[in-house]
N, C-alpha and C positions, 0 to 999 in steps of 0.2 A: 504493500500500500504506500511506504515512503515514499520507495520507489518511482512508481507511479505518479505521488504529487511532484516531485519532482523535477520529472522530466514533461509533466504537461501542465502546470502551472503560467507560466508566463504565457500559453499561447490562452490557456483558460482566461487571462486577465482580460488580452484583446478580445478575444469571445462573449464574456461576459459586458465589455465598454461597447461591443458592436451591439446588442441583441436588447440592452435597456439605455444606454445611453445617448446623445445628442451630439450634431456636429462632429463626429469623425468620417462618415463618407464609407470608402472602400477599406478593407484588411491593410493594406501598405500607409494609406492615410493614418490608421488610427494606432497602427505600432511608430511612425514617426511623429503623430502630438502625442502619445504615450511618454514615448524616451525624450523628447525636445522639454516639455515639461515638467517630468517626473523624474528620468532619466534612469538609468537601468533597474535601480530601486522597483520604479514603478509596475514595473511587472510579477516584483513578487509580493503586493497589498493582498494580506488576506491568506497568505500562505503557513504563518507558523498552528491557524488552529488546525488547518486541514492536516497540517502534518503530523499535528498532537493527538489526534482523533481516529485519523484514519486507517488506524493497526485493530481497531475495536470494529471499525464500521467494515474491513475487511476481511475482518474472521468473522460477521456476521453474516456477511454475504459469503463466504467462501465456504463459509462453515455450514449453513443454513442449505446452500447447494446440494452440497456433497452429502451430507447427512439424512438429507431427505431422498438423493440419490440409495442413498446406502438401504431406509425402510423403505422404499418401494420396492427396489431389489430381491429384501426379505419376505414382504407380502407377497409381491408375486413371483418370485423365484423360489424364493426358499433361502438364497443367500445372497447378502447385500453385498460382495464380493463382485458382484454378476455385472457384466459389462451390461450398460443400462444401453433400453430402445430408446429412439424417439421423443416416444409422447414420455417415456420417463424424466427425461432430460426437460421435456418442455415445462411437465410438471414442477420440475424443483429450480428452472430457472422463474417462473413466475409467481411459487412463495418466495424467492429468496429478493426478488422486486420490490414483491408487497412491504414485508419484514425490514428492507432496509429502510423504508421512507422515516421510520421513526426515528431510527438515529441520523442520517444523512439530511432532515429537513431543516434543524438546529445548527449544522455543521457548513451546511449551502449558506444560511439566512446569513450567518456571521462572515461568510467569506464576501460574498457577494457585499454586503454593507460597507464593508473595509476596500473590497475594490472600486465601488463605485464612490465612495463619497468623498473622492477628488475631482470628479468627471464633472467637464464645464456642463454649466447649462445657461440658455437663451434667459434674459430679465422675463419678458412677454410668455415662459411657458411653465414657469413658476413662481406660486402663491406662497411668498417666504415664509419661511420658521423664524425663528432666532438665530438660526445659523445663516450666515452668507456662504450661498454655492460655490465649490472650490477650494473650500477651506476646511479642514477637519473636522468631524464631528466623535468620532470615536478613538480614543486614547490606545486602544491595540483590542482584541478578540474577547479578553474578559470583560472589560470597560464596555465591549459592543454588546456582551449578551448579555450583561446586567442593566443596560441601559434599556435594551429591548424590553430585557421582562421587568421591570421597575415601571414601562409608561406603557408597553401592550399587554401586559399577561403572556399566562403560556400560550394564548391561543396566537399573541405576536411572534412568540419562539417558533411556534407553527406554522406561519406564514409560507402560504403557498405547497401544503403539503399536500393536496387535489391535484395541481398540475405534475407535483413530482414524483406523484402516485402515477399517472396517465403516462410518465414518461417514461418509471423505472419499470413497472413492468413491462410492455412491450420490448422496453431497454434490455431488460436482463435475459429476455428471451434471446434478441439478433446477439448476444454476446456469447452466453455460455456455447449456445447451439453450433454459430459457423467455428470457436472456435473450436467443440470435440468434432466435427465435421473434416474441420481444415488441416487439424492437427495429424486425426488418423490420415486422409488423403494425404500427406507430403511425409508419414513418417514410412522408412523405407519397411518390406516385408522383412518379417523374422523377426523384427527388434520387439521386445519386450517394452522399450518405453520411449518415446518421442527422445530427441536428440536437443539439447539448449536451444539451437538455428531454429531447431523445427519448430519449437513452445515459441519463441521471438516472432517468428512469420506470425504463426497461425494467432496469436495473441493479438499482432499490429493487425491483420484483417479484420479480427472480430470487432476489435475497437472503434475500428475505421467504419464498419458497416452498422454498429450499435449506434454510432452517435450522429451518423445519415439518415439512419430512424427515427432516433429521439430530435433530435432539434427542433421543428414545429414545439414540440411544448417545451423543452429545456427556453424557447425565447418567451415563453408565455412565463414559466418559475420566474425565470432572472427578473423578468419585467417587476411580476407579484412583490419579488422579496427585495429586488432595489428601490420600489416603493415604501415610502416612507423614513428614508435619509433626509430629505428635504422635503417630501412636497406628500400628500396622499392621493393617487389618482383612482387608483381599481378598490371596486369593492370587492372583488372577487374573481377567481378562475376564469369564467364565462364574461363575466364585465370588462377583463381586459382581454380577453379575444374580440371582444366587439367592436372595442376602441382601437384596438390594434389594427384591424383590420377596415373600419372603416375613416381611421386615418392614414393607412398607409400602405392598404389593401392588401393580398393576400402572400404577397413578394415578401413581407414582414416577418414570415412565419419561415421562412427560407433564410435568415440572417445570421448571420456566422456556420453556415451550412458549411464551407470551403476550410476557415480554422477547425472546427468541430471536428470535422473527420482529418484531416494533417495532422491535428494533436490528438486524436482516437487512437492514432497508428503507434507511437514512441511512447504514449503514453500506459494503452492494456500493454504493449510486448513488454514493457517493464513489471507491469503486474502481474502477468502469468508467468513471467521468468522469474519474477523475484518468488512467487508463490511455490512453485513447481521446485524451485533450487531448495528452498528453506524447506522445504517438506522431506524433500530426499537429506539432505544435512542430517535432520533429526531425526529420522526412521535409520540412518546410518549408526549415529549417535545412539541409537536405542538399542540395536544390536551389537555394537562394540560392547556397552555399557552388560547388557542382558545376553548374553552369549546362548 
């Protein structure tokens, strides 16, 4: 999961400035007022909670996966060992969807806060706060979640967890799936277990095709949960599709479509290599240790 934040963080920053924010234009526009303004810094706003969190949110989802792979195996095989079909797969990639939105909705709300709440905005398109646009609002990711839940409640911490329901499950489907798809397809015959290469490939394609998926509503979340840094526009999921689209028509729901899947690709081959590595390490570990 470090992993992962790591290596798709900063494109995540411009994705996230392209899909709720104002005045950047094109992907090459919005990483040169990023770093002109920010300067490299900039791209990693919003990075230390994801990186503090997301060892939990990815053994819940990996964990959640696998384990449900494992009792359906047993229900209907007899033994959870059993190379899963299909619909098995399908099944444990859409609880582990469902399952993640509760810790990943808290974990989104504070990144995205921290990334947007330096992003210019127009005088004419917002109804100020106390804060002037541009200028800090949040002290770092504790200072942002206490702030949240101190003037919204939990249901603020919650913000936007409808849309991030709508996106992670279908999400976790296009991911788990092309990647035990892609992974057997390119691992050669006879091998007992995919090869590093082969996990890196087939991890960047699933990534790359999960988040070609998800985007329509991953711009609908960002919009939800960078609401309310400065201004309140949506009252809801369905209120800011409405608005989204009859301000800016359907091309809206397409926006950071092009970063999304480039940073899908470096971003999963890190997490199913970092996954796959550390798994084999410790069942290594286990049998040195337990002979």
């Amino acid at each position: 999961g470090i992993a992962s934040v790591v290596a798709g963080h900063p494109l995540d920053t411009v994705k996230t400035r392209l899909q709720a924010g104002q005045g950047y234009g094109n992907t090459l526009k919005c990483v040169l007022t990023v770093y002109r303004n920010e300067s490299v810094a900039g791209f990693f706003k919003g990075m230390s909670f994801p990186l503090a969190s997301i060892g939990i949110y990815s053994s819940v989802v990996f964990g959640v996966y696998n384990n449900t792979l494992r009792l359906l195996g047993q229900l209907r095989h007899g033994d959870p060992a059993a190379a899963p079909p299909l619909r098995d797969m399908t099944v444990a990639s859409l609880v582990a969807g469902f399952l993640s939105v509760g810790i990943g909705t808290p974990v989104e709300l504070v990144k995205i806060r921290l990334q947007m709440q330096t992003q210019p905005y127009t005088k004419e398109s917002v109804k100020l706060k106390s804060t002037v646009p541009g200028s800090p609002v949040y002290r770092g990711p504790i200072h942002c979640f206490r702030t949240i839940l101190q003037k919204e409640g939990i249901a603020g911490i919650y913000r936007g967890n409808v849309a991030m329901l709508l996106r992670d499950v279908p999400g976790y489907y296009a991911y788990f799936i092309p990647y035990a798809l892609f992974c057997d397809w390119i691992t050669p015959d006879g091998s007992i277990s995919p090869n590093p290469f082969s996990i890196w490939v087939a991890g960047g394609v699933a990534g790359a095709v999960s988040w070609a998926v998800c985007t329509p509503m991953d711009v609908v979340k960002s919009r939800l949960q960078a609401d309310g840094v400065y201004l309140n526009q949506y009252k809801g999921t369905l209120d800011c599709m409405l608005q989204s689209y009859q301000n800016e028509g359907v091309k809206v729901f397409f926006r950071g479509l092009l970063v999304n899947t480039v940073r899908g690709f470096p971003s999963s081959a890190a997490m199913f290599l970092g996954y796959e590595l550390s798994l084999k390490a410790m069942k290594r570990c286990q049998a040195e240790t337990n002979p």
